[in-house]
N, C-alpha and C positions, 0 to 999 in steps of 0.2 A: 670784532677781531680784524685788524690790521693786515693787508695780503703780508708786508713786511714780517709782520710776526710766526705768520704761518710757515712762510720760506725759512724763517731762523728754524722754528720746528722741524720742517722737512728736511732740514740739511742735518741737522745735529741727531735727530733718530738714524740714520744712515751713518753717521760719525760713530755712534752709540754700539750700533749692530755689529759692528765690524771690529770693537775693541771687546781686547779677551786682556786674560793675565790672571791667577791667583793671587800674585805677588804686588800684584798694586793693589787691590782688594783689601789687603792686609793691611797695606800702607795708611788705608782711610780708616780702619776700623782704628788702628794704633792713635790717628792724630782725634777719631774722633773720640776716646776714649781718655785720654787727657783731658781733653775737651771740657767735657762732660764731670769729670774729677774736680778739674781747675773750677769749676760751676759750682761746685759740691748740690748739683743736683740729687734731690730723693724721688722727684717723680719727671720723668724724662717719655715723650712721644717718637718712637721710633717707627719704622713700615715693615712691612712683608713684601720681598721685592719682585718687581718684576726680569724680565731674561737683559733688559738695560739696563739697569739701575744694578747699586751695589748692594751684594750680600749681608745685611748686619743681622741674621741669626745668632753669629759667633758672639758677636757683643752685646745681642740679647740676652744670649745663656752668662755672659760673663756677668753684667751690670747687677743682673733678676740677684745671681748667689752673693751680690756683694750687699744686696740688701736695698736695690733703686726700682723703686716700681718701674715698669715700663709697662706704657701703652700702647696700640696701636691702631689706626684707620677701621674703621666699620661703615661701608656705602651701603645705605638705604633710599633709594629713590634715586634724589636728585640731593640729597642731605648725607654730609660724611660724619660722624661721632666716634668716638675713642673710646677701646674697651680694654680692660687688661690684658695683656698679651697670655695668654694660655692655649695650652694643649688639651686638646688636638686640632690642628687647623684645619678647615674647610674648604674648598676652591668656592668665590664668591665674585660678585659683580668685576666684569672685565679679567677674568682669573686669576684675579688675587687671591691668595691663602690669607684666609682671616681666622680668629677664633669664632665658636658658636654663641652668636647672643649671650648677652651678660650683661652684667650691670655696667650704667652709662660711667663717665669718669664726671666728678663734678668739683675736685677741687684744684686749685692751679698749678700751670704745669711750670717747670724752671727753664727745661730746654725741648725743642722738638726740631727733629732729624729730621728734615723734608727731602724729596729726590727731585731732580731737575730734569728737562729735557736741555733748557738752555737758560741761560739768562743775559740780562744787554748789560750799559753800563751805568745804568741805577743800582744792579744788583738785585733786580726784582726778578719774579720767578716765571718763566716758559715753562709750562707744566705741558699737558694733555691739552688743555681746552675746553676741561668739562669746569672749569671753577671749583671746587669740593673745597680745596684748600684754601684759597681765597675769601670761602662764604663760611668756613669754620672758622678761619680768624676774625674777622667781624664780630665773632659773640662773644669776642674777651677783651675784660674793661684791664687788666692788667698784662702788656705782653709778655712771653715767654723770647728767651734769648733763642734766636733762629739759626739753625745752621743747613744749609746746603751742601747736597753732597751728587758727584757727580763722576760716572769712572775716567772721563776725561773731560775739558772745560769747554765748554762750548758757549764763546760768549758773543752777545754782536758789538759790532764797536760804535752804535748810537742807540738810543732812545726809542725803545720801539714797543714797553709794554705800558700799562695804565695806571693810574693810580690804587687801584683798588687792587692791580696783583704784589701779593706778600713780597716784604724785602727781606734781605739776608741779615746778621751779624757777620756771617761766616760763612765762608763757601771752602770746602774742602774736596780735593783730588788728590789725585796722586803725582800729579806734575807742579800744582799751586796750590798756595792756600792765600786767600785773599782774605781783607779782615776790613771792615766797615770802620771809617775816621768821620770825624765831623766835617772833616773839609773835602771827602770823595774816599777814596780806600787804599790801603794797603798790601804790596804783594810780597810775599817774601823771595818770591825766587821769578823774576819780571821776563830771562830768556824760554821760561817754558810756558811764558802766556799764551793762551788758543785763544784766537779769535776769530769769529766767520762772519762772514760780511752779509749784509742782507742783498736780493735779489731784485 
C-alpha cells in the first residue's frame, strides 16, 4: 500500500464523516435505480452500509418487490461471499449488518453497487484496505457492470491505486455522475467535480 494512497483514504474518511443530508441520499438511490432498470438487471450486488457510505435499504425494499434478486456482502475470515439479502440482519464482522448464513450466490451477477472511500483517476476503487472486494472479483470469469457510489466524490487527481484494485463503469453521487469511455471518462456536470490531492 502506497503512503499516497493511504492519505487519499485519510482525507476522504474525514470528508465522509462530516457529510450528512437525506436529500442527496435520495439523489443516488433515484440515479441508481434507473441505473440498474436501464441494465435490466435480475440479479443485482448491493451492501448493508456503513455510518459513511449511502443508505440503499430503500432500494433494497424497492428492487426485492419488483422482482431483482439482490445480494449482498458476507465477511468470513479474510474471504468476502454474497448471500441473498434477507431478514433479519445481524451485526457482523466490522459492524456490518448482514443476513444469517445462507446459501452462497453461484450464478452471475449483471450489476454490483460497491461503496468507496475514494477513488483516483483510473476510476479504481480506495476502499478500507482490507482487499475483500478486490479478491471477490478475481473469481469471475464474466464481469458484472460496476457501479460506484459515494455521498460525496472524493477523488485524487493522479494514479495512485494498483492494478488489481476493481474499476468503475460508473461512479454515482450526488454532485457527479461520472461514466467510464474508452478514451478516459465522462462527467456530466464537470463544476461539481471533487478532487483531493494526495499528501
Amino acid at each position: 500500500m502506497t503512503i499516497k494512497k493511504e492519505n487519499i483514504r485519510k482525507q476522504a474518511k474525514e470528508i465522509l464523516k462530516k457529510t450528512r443530508g437525506r436529500y442527496q441520499n435520495q439523489v443516488i438511490l433515484n440515479q441508481l435505480r434507473k441505473e440498474i432498470l436501464r441494465l435490466k438487471a435480475k440479479c443485482v450486488l448491493l451492501y448493508c452500509a456503513l455510518s459513511i457510505e449511502v443508505n440503499l435499504r430503500p432500494l433494497i425494499t424497492e428492487l426485492r418487490a419488483l422482482g431483482i434478486r439482490v445480494f449482498v456482502p458476507l465477511v468470513r475470515g479474510e474471504a468476502m461471499q454474497i448471500v441473498p439479502y434477507r431478514l433479519p440482519l445481524v451485526e457482523g464482522s466490522f459492524g456490518v449488518l448482514e443476513p444469517k448464513t445462507s446459501s452462497l450466490y453461484k450464478s452471475p451477477l449483471q450489476c454490483a453497487v460497491v461503496p468507496i472511500v475514494a477513488t483516483d483517476c483510473q476510476m479504481r476503487r480506495i476502499g478500507y484496505g482490507k482487499g475483500y472486494y478486490d479478491r471477490f472479483f478475481e473469481q469471475f470469469s464474466g464481469r458484472p457492470y460496476v457501479i460506484f457510489v459515494q455521498k460525496r466524490l472524493c477523488m485524487a487527481y493522479e494514479n495512485i491505486t494498483e492494478s488489481w484494485d476493481i474499476v468503475a463503469d460508473l461512479i454515482c453521487t450526488p454532485q457527479v455522475v461520472i461514466k467510464r469511455r474508452k478514451n478516459g471518462f465522462g462527467v456530466d456536470k464537470p463544476h461539481c467535480f471533487r478532487i483531493i490531492g494526495s499528501l
